[in-house]
C-alpha positions in Angstrom: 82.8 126.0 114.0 80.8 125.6 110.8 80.3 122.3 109.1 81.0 121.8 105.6 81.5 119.9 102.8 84.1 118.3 101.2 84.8 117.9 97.6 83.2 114.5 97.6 79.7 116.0 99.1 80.4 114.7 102.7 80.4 116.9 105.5 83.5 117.8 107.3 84.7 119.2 110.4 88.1 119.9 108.9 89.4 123.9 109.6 90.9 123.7 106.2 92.9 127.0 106.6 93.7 125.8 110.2 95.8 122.5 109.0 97.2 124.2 106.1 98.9 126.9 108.4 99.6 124.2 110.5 101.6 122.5 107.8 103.1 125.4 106.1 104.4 126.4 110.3 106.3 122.8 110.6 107.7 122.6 107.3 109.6 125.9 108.2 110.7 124.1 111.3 114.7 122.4 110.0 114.3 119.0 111.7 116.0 116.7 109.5 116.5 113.0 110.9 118.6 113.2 114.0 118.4 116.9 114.8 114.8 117.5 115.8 114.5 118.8 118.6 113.3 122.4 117.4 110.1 120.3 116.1 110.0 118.2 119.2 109.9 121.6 121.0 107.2 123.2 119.3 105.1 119.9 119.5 105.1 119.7 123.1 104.1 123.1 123.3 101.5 122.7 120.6 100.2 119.6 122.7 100.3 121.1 126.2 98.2 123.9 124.5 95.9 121.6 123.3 95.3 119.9 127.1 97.1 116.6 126.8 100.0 115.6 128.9 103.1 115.8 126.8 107.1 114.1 127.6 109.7 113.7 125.4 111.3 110.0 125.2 115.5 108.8 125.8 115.7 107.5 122.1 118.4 110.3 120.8 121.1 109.0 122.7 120.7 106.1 121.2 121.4 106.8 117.7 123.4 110.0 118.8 120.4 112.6 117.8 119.5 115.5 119.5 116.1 114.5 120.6 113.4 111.7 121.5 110.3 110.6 120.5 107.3 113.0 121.7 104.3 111.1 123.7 100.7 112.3 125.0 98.0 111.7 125.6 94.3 112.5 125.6 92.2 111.1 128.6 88.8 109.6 127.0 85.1 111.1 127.2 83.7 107.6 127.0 85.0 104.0 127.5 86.4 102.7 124.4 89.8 100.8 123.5 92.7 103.5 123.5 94.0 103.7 120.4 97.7 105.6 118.9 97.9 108.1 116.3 101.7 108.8 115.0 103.9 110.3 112.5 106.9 111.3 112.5 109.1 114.3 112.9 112.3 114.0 110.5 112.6 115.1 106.8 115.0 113.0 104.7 116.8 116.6 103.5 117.0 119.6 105.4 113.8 122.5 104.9 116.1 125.2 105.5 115.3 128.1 103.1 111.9 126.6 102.3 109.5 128.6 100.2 106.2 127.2 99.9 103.9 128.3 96.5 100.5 127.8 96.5 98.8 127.3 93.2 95.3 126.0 92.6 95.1 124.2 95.9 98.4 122.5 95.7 101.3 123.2 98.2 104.9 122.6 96.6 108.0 124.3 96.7 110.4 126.7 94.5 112.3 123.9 93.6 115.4 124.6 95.9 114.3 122.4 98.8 111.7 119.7 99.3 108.6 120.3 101.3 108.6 118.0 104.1 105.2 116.8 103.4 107.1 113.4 104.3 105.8 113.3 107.1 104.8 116.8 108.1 101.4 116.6 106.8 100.9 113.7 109.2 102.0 115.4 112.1 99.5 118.4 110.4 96.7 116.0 110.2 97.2 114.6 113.9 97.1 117.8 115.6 94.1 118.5 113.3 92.4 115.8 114.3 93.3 117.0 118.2 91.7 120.2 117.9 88.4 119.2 116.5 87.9 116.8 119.4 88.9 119.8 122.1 86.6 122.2 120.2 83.6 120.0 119.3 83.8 118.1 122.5 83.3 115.3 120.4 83.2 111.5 122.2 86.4 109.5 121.9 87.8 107.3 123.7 91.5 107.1 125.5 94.1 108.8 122.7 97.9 108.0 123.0 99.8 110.2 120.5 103.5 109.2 119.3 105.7 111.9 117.0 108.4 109.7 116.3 112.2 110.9 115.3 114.6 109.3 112.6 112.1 107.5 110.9 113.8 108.7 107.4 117.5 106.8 108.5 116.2 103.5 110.2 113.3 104.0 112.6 115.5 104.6 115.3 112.6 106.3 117.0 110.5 103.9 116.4 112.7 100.9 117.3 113.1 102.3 120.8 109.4 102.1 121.7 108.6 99.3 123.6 104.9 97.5 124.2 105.1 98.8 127.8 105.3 102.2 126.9 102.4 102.2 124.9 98.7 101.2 126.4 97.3 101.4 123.4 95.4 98.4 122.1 96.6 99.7 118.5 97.1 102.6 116.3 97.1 104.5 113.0 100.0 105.9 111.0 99.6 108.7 108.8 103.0 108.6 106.8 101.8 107.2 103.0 102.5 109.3 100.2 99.4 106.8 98.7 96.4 108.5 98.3 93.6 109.2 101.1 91.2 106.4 101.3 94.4 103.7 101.1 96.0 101.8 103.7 99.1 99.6 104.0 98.1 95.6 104.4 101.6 94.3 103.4 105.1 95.7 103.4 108.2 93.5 103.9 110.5 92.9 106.1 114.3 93.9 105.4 117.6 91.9 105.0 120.7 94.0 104.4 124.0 92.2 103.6 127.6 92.6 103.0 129.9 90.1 101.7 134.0 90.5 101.5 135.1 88.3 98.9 139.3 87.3 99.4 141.4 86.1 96.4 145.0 86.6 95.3 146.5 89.4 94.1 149.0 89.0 91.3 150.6 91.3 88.6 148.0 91.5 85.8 150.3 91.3 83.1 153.5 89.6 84.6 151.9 86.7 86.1 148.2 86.9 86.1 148.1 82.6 86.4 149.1 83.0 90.1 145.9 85.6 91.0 142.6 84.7 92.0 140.3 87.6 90.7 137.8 88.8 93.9 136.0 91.1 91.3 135.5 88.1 89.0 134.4 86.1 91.7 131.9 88.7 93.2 130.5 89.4 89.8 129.7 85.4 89.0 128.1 85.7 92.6 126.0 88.7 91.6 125.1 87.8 88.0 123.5 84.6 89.8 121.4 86.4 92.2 117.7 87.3 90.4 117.6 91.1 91.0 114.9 93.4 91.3 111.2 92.0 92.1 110.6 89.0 93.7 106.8 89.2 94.3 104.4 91.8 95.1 106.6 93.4 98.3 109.7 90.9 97.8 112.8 92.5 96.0 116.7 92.0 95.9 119.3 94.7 94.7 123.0 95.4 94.7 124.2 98.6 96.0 127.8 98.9 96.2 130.6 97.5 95.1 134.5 98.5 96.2 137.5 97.2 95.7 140.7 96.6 94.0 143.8 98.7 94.0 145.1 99.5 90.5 144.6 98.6 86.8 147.6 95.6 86.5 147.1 93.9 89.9 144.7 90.9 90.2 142.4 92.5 93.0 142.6 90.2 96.2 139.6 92.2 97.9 136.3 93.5 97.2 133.2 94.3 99.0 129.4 93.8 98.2 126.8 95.3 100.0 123.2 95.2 99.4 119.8 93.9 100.5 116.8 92.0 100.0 112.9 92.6 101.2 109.9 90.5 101.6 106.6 90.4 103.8 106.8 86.4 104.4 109.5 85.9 106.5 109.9 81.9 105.4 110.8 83.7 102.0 112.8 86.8 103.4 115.2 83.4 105.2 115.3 81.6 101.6 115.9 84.9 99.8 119.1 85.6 102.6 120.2 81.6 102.6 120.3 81.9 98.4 122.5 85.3 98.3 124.8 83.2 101.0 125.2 80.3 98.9 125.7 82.4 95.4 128.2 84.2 97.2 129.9 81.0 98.9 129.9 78.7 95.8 131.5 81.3 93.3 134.4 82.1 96.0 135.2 78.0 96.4 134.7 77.2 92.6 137.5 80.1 92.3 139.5 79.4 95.1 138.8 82.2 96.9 136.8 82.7 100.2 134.1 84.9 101.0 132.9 86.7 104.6 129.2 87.8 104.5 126.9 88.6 106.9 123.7 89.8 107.2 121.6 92.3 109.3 117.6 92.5 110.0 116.8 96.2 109.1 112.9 95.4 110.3 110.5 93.2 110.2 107.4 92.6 107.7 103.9 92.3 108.5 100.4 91.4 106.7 97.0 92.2 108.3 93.9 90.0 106.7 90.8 92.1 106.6 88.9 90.9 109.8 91.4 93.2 111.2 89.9 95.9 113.9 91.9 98.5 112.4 91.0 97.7 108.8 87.3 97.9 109.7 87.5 101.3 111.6 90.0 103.0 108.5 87.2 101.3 106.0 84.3 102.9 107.9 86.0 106.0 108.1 87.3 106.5 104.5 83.4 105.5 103.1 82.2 107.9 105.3 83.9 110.7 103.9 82.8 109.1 100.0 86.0 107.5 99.2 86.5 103.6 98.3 88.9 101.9 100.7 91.3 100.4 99.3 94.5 97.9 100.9 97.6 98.4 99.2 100.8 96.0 99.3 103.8 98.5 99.2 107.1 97.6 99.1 109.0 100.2 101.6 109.3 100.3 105.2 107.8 102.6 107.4 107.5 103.0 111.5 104.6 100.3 111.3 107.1 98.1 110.3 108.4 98.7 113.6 106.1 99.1 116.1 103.8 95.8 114.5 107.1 93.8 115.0 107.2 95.3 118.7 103.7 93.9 119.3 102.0 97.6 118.6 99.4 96.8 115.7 99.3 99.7 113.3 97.9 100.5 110.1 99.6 103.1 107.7 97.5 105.3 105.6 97.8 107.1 102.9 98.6 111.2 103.7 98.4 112.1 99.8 101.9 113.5 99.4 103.4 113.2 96.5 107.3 112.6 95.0 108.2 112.1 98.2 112.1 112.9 99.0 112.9 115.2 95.6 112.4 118.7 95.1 109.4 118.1 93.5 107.6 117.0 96.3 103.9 118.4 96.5 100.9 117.9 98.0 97.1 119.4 97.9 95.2 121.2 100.6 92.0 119.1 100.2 94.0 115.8 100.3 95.3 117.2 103.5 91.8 118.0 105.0 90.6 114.8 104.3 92.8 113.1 105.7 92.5 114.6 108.9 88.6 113.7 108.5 89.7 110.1 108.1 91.4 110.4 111.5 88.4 112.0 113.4 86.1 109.0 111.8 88.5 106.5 112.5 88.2 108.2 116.3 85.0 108.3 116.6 84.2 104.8 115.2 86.4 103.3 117.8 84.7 105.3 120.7 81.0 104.3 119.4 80.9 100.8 117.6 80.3 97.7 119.6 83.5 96.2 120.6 84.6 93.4 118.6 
């Protein structure tokens, strides 16, 4: 149980070789988002092993997956606010036939698969974080843990956590391919929407007069709309568009889907109320009609920087001679989740990178560090003054 340094000159209680097996042991584990219950398995063991009281939640049913959410927890050495450490257990592509390659540090794959480091280093660098406090019998306060499942296709995991199943007062998420030493302040909340536009079909050639043209329609609707980035974490983007039924018919039918994002929900509302009217005022001027509706994917959140969690992640990164750093980023995550459930929680940055490609990679000393960012977040909840 030597200490030693890390590359920054800090000292570190990180088993390096520990959390890299660790890693390389779940990414072999196939637990792609709604069939994870082989990594649900071996994470109850590994946290009965590790002397915390372990269950496994009713969330697959729910999105029809073949397992829950994992919970523990780890009774405190000292009175301190409990706090939650989670990640979660779904890849967005299957790991079967994974083969890691090690070069110079960095973990990465042949090229056939992706790694999983999304978010199997966090699950790595929670149980890391576990064993150093059961080996060191280091003080900490209360620890709830939460391994969340189909993260990747919606947060259905995460959306069936409620604020009565969780005591603690908040919690840290390491699922941020940003790197260690950066956490999540904004991220928006998401809007997705599909409108049906309704004209006339007609022949094209015959009597093309007597058509109303739904494609014609929808396009004047979309080449309204301002695309792309609205501000920092606000965007809006088209994804698909079906319809019609042959080259010479005036196309009575097509359907628009797409979505829009922003972390202030007065302008998430204006962003939804302005694709509604684009939409509404090219079907009337045309003489068609439109249907659209709309459905909240999550919510968005901003923390300022008096927050609790901000100060323990900002103590903890300097201590291990990093520069914290907030980021705004424009995805979603299980924070966006559990801070709209009332569970305050801060996303940090895990160091993967090229997250959901082939060429996914991420280094072992990003990995260690991480976990040290955990154990310092830990232990400066369990010894500062409360706020």
């Amino acid at each position: 149980m030597a200490i030693h340094m890390n590359e920054h000159g800090h000292s570190s209680l990180v088993d390096r070789s520990r959390i890299v097996n660790s890693f390389l042991e779940l990414g072999l584990i196939d637990g792609v988002h709604g069939k994870e219950l082989d990594v649900a398995r071996h994470l109850m063991t590994r946290l009965q092993d590790l002397g915390l009281t372990a269950r496994m939640d009713d969330a697959g049913p729910t999105f029809g997956g073949n397992a829950g959410n994992v919970h523990a927890r780890l009774d405190g050495r000292v009175a301190a606010p409990t706090i939650l450490l989670c990640a979660h257990m779904d890849t967005v592509e299957s790991t079967g036939g994974l083969k890691h390659v090690r070069e110079n540090g960095t973990i990465k794959t042949d090229g056939k698969t992706i790694l999983g480091g999304d978010d199997r280093a966090g699950v790595a660098v929670v149980l890391e974080i576990l064993h150093i406090l059961k080996e060191r019998a280091l003080p900490h306060g209360p620890i709830e843990i939460l391994f969340t499942v189909c993260e990747e296709a919606g947060m259905h995991g995460a959306k069936f956590v409620k604020r009565s199943d969780v005591q603690a007062e908040y919690g840290f998420i390491f699922d941020s391919q940003a790197s260690p030493g950066h956490f999540i302040i904004e991220a928006p909340g998401a809007v997705s929407f599909k409108a049906i536009v309704h004209g006339r079909a007609a022949h094209a050639a015959v009597s093309p007069e007597k058509g109303i043209h739904a494609i014609a329609i929808a396009s004047k609707a979309i080449c309204g709309l301002k695309l792309g980035r609205w501000d920092e974490t606000g965007m809006m983007n088209i994804g698909t568009i079906h319809g019609g039924t042959s080259i010479n018919v005036v196309p009575d039918t097509v359907e628009v889907t797409g979505e829009t994002r922003n972390a202030d929900a007065q302008k998430l509302q204006a962003q939804v109320d302005y694709v509604r009217s684009a939409f509404e005022s090219a079907a009337a001027e045309a003489g068609g009609s439109v249907e659209i509706s709309f459905t909240k994917k999550y919510g968005g959140y901003r923390f300022t920087e008096d927050n609790p969690m901000i100060a323990a992640a900002s103590h903890a990164i300097s201590s291990v001679g990093l520069t914290p750093a907030g980021l705004c980023y424009a995805g979603g995550s299980d924070a966006n989740v559990l801070n709209a459930s009332g569970i305050p929680m801060l996303n940090l940055g895990v160091g993967f990178k090229n997250a959901h490609s082939h060429q996914e990679f991420i280094t072992e000393a990003d990995l260690a560090i991480t976990a040290d960012i955990g154990l310092g977040i830990v232990q400066y909840v369990a010894t500062s003054p409360r706020r």
